[in-house]
C-alpha positions as CSV (number, residue, x, y, z in Angstrom):
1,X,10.8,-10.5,-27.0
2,X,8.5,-12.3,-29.2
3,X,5.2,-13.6,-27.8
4,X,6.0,-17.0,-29.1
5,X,9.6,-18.9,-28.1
6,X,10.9,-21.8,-30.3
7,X,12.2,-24.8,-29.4
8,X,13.6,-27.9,-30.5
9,X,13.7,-31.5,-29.2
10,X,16.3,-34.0,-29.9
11,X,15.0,-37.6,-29.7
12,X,15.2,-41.2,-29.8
13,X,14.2,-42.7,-33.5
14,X,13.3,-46.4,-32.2
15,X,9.7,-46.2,-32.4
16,X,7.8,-43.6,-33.7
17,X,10.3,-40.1,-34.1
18,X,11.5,-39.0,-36.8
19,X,14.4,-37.2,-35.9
20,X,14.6,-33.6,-34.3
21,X,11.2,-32.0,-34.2
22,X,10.4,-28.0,-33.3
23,X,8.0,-26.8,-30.9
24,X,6.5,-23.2,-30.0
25,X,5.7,-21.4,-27.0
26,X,3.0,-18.9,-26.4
27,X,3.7,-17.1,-23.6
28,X,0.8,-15.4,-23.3
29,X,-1.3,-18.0,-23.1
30,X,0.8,-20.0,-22.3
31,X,0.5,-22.9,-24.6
32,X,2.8,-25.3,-25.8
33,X,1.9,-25.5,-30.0
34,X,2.7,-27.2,-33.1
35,X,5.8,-30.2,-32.6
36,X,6.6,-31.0,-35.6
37,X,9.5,-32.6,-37.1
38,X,12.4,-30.3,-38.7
39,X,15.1,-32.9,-39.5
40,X,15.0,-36.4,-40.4
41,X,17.8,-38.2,-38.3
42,X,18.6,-41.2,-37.0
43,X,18.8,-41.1,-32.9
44,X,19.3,-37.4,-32.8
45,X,19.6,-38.1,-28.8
46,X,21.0,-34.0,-28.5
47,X,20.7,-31.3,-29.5
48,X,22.2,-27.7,-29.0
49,X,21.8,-23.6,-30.3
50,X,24.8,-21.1,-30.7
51,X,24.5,-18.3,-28.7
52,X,23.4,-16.3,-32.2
53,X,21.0,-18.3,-33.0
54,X,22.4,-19.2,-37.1
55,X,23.4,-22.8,-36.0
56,X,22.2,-26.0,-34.3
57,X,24.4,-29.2,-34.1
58,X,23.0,-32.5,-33.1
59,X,24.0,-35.8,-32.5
60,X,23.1,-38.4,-34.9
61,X,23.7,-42.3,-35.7
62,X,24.3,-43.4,-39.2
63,X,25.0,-47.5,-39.8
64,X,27.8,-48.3,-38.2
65,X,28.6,-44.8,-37.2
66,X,28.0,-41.7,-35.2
67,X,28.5,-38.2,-35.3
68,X,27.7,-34.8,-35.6
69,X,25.4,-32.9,-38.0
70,X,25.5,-29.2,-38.5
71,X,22.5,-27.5,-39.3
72,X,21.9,-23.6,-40.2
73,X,18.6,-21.8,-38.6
74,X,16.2,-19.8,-40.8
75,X,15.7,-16.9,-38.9
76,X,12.3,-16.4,-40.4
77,X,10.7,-19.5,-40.4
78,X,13.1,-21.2,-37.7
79,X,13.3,-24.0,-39.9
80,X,17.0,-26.5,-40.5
81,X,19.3,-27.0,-43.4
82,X,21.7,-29.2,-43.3
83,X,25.5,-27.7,-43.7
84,X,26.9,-31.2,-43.1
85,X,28.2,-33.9,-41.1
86,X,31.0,-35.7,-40.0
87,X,30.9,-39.3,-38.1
88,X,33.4,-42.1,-37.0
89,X,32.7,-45.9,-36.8
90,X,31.0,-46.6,-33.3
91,X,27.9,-45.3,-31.5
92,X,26.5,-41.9,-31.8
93,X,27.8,-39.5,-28.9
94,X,25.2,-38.8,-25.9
95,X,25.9,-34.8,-25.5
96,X,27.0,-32.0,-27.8
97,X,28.2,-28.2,-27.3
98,X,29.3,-25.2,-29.1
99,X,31.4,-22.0,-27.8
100,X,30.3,-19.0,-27.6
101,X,32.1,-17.3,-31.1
102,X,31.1,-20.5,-32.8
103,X,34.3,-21.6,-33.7
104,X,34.3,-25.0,-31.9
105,X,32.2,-28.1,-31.3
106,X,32.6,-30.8,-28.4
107,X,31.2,-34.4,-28.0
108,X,31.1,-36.7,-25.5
109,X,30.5,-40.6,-25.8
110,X,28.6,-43.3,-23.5
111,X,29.9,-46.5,-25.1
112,X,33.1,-45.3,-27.0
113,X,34.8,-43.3,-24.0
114,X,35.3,-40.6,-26.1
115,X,35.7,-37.1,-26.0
116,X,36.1,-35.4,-29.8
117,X,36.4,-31.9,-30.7
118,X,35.9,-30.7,-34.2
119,X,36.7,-27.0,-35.4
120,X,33.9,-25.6,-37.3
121,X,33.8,-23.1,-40.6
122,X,32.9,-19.2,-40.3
123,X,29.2,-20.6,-41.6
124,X,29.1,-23.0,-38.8
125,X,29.7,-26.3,-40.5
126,X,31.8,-28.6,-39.4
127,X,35.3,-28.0,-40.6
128,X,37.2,-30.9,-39.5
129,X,38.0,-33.5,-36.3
130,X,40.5,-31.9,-34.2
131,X,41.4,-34.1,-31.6
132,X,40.3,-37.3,-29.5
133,X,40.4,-38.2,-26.8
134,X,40.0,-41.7,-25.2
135,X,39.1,-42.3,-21.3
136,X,40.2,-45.3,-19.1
137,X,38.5,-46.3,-16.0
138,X,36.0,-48.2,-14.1
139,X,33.3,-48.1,-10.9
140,X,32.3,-50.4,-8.4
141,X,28.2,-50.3,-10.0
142,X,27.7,-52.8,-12.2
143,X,27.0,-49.9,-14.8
144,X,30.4,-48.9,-14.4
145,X,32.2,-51.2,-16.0
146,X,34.4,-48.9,-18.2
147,X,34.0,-45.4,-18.9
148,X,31.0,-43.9,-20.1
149,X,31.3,-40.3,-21.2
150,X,27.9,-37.9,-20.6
151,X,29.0,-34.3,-20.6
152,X,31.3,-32.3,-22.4
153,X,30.7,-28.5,-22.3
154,X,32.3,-25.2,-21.9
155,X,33.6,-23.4,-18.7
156,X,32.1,-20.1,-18.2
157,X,35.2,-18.3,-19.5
158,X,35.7,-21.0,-22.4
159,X,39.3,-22.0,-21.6
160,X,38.7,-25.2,-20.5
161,X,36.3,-28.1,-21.9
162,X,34.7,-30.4,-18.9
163,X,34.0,-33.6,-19.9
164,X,31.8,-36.1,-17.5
165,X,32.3,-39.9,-17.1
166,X,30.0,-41.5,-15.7
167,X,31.7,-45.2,-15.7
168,X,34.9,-44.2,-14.0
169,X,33.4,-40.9,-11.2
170,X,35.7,-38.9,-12.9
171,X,35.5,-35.5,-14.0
172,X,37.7,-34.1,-16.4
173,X,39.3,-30.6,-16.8
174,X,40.5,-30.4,-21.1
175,X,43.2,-27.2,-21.9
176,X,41.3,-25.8,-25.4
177,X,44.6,-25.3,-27.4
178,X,45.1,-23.7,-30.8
179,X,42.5,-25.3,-33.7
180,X,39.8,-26.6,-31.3
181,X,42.1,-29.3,-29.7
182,X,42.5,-30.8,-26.4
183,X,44.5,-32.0,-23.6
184,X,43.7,-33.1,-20.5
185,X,44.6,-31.1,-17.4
186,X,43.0,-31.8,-14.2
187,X,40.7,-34.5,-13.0
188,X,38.1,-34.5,-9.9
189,X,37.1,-38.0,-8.4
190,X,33.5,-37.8,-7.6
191,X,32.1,-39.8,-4.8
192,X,32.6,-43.7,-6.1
193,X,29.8,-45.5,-7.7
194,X,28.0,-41.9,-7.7
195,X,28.0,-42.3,-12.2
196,X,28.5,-37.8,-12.7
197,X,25.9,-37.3,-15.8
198,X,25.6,-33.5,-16.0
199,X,27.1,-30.1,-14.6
200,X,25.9,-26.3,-14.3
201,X,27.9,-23.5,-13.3
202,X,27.2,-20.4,-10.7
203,X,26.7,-17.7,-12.6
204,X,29.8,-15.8,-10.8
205,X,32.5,-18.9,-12.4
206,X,33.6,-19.8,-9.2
207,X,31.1,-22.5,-7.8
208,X,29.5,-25.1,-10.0
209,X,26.5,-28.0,-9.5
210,X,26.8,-31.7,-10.7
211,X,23.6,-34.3,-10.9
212,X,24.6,-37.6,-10.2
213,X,22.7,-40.4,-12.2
214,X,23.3,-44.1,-10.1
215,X,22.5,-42.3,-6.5
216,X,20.7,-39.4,-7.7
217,X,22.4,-36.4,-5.8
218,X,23.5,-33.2,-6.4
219,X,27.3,-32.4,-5.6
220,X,28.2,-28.9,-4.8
221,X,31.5,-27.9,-5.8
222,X,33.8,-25.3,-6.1
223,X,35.9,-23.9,-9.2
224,X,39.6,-22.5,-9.4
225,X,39.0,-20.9,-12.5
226,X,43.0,-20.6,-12.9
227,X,43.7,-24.2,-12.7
228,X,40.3,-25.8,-13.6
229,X,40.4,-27.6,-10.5
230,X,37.0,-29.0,-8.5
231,X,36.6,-30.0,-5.2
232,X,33.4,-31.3,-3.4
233,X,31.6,-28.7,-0.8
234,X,28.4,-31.0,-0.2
235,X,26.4,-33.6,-1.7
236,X,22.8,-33.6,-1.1
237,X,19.9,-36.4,-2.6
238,X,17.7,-35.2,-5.3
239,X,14.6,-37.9,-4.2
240,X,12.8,-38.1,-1.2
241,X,14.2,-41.3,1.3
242,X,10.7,-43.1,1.2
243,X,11.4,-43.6,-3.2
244,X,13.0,-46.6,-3.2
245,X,12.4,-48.3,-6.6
246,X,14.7,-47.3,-9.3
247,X,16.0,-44.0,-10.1
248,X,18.3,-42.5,-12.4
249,X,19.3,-38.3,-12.2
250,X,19.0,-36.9,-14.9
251,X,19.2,-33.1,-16.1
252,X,20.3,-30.2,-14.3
253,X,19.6,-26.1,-14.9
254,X,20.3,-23.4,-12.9
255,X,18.5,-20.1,-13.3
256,X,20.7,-17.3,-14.5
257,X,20.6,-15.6,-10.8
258,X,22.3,-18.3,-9.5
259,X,19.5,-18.8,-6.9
260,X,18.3,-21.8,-7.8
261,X,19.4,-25.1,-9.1
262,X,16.8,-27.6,-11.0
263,X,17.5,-31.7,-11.1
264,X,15.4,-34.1,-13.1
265,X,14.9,-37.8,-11.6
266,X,13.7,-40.4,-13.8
267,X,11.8,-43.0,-11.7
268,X,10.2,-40.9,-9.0
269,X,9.4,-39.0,-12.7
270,X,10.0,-35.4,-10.7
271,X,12.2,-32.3,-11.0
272,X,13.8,-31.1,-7.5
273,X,14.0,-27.6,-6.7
274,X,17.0,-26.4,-4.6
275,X,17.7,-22.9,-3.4
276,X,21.3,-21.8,-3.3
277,X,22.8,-20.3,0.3
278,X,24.4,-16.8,-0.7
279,X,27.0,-17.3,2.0
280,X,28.1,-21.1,1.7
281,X,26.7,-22.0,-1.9
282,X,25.3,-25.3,-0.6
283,X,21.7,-26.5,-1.6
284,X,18.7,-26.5,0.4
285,X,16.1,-28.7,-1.1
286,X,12.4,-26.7,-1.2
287,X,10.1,-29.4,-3.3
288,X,9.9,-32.1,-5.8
289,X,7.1,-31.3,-8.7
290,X,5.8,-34.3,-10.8
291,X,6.5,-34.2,-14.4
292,X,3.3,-35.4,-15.2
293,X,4.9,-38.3,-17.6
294,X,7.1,-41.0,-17.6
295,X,11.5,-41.2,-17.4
296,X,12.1,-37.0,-17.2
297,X,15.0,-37.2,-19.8
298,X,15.5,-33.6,-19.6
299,X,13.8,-30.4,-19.3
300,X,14.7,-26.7,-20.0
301,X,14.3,-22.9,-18.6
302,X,12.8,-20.2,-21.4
303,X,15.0,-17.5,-22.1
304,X,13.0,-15.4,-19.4
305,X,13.4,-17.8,-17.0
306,X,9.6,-17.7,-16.5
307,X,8.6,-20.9,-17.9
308,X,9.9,-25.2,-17.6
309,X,9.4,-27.5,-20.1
310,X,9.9,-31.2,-19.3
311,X,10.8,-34.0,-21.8
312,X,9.1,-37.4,-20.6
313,X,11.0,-40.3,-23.3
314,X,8.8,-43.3,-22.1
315,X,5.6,-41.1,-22.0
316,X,6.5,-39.1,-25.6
317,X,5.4,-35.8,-24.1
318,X,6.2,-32.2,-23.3
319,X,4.9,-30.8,-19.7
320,X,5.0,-26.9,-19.7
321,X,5.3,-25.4,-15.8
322,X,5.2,-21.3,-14.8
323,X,8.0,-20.5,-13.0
324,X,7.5,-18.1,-9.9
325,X,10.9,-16.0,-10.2
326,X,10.8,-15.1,-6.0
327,X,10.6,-18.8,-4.6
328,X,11.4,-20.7,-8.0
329,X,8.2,-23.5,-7.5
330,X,7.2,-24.7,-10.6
331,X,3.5,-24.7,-11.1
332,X,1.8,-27.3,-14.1
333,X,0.1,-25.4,-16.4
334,X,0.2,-28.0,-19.3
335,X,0.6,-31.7,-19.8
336,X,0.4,-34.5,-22.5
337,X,1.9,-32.8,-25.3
338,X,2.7,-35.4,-27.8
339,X,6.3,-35.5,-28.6
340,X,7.9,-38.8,-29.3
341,X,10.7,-40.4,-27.5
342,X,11.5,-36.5,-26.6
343,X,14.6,-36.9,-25.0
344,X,16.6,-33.4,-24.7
345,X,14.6,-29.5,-25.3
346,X,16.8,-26.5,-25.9
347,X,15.2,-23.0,-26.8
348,X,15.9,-20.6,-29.0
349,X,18.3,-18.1,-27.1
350,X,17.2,-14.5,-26.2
């Protein structure tokens, strides 16, 4: 493994970002280097890597419209091309995966309810739309007034799609059918007025880990693999009961071990650490660690699993943390890195 891992950071354009920037970790130092921007985009809000490293897609708003753009890697310089893009009339979509074999891409939309998949060329550009599809639904929060898609990503064996809403506590199991497209097949209600934002899954398929953004929990829940069903095993709270201004959860990891699960909360500006029972799955919660900036958007574990790095939007800055791979504590190493209106980090994978 190289000494020095590279990132990227997807980010709000409002102020003073210019689109998706790249960052570089030494760890030997280690010492978060060099952000700077790679791609010129409006509201490139997120971003994600194949698994071979030629491609990264991100989100992006152009006018009246939103989409996806498809970018190629250099695998020298790690700098982006654009391939292309493809966009509908509406706002950008929040979230954005990729399969493993690269041969499909998935959105998910806040304000249109949408979930769209597009089917993508050998090169990894974007080769066409191959379905939408539309979500109904409300919650009793006054966020919640009709659905507001967060998530849409892969199941560990790739045969379903999961897609998130947060307006309606819903989420949604997609069949992935011949050319990329889908159709829905089950559907989990989540606690209501809970707002599901993001998902992980155990490392063995069979158990998987939601963060909850309007009451900031964690719901444990388990995963027929043959049906795509969920149901609930626990829900535990990601702040402590003494925060009681606002807070909204945010991102969730989980290290590759399945030990350990991460959360983000934006507000008490922390990430929670939670150790996993062997026996029951459930979470135990072991400490909260400051972020050391403001709204935690999200953060991300290095490809070695030895290192965090925490997006602050509000603050504009990168904190870097060691991870200690026995009891999983993060300890702060570095804080303050400028990055502007940072809001998601993905590495470079291994």
């Amino acid at each position: 493994m190289s000494n020095v891992l590279t990132g990227y950071i997807g980010t709000y354009t409002k102020a003073e970002s210019e689109g998706v920037y790249q960052f570089s970790l030494d760890v030997n130092e280690p010492f978060i280097t060099e952000v700077n921007p790679v791609a010129k985009l409006d509201n490139p809000t997120y971003v994600t890597v194949s698994q071979d490293n030629n491609n990264l897609y991100a989100t992006f708003k152009e006018g009246e419209e939103g989409g996806v753009v498809a970018f190629k890697i250099d695998q020298k310089t790690k700098q982006l091309t654009e391939l292309n893009r493809l966009s509908q009339v509406g706002a950008p979509p929040c979230h954005v995966s990729v399969n493993r074999d690269r041969t499909m891409v998935v959105t998910a939309n806040y304000h249109t309810k949408q979930i769209i998949s597009y089917a993508l060329n050998e090169d990894g550009s974007l080769k066409e739309v191959a379905s939408i599809n539309e979500h109904e639904g409300s919650g009793p929060h006054e966020r919640q007034e009709k659905p507001h898609l967060h998530y849409a990503g892969f199941t560990p064996d790739e045969k379903y799609v999961v897609a998130i809403d947060l307006g309606s506590d819903e989420i949604w199991t997609y069949d992935v059918l011949e050319g990329g497209k889908l159709e829905k097949r089950n559907v989990f209600h989540a606690p209501a007025g809970s707002g599901p934002r993001h998902i992980v899954f155990a490392p063995n398929g069979q158990y998987a880990y939601t963060m909850t953004e309007l009451t900031s929990e964690v719901l444990t829940l388990s995963y027929d693999e043959k049906t795509g069903e969920f149901k609930q095993i626990q829900a535990i709270k990601a702040i402590p009961p003494q925060h009681k201004t606002v807070n909204d959860g945010s991102a969730i990891h989980m290290t590759s071990d399945g030990r350990f699960v991460y959360v983000a909360n934006r507000g008490h500006n922390s990430i929670a650490l939670f150790e996993v029972d062997e026996d029951t799955h459930e979470l135990k919660l072991i400490e909260w660690k400051s972020t050391e900036g403001d709204w935690p958007r999200d953060f991300v574990l290095s490809p070695c699993e030895k290192f965090v790095v925490a997006s602050n939007q509000k603050s504009g800055t990168l904190t870097l943390f060691t991870r200690d791979e026995k009891t999983g504590q993060l300890e702060l190493v570095q804080a303050g890195m400028i990055a502007p209106e940072s809001v998601c980090v993905k590495f470079l994978n291994a």
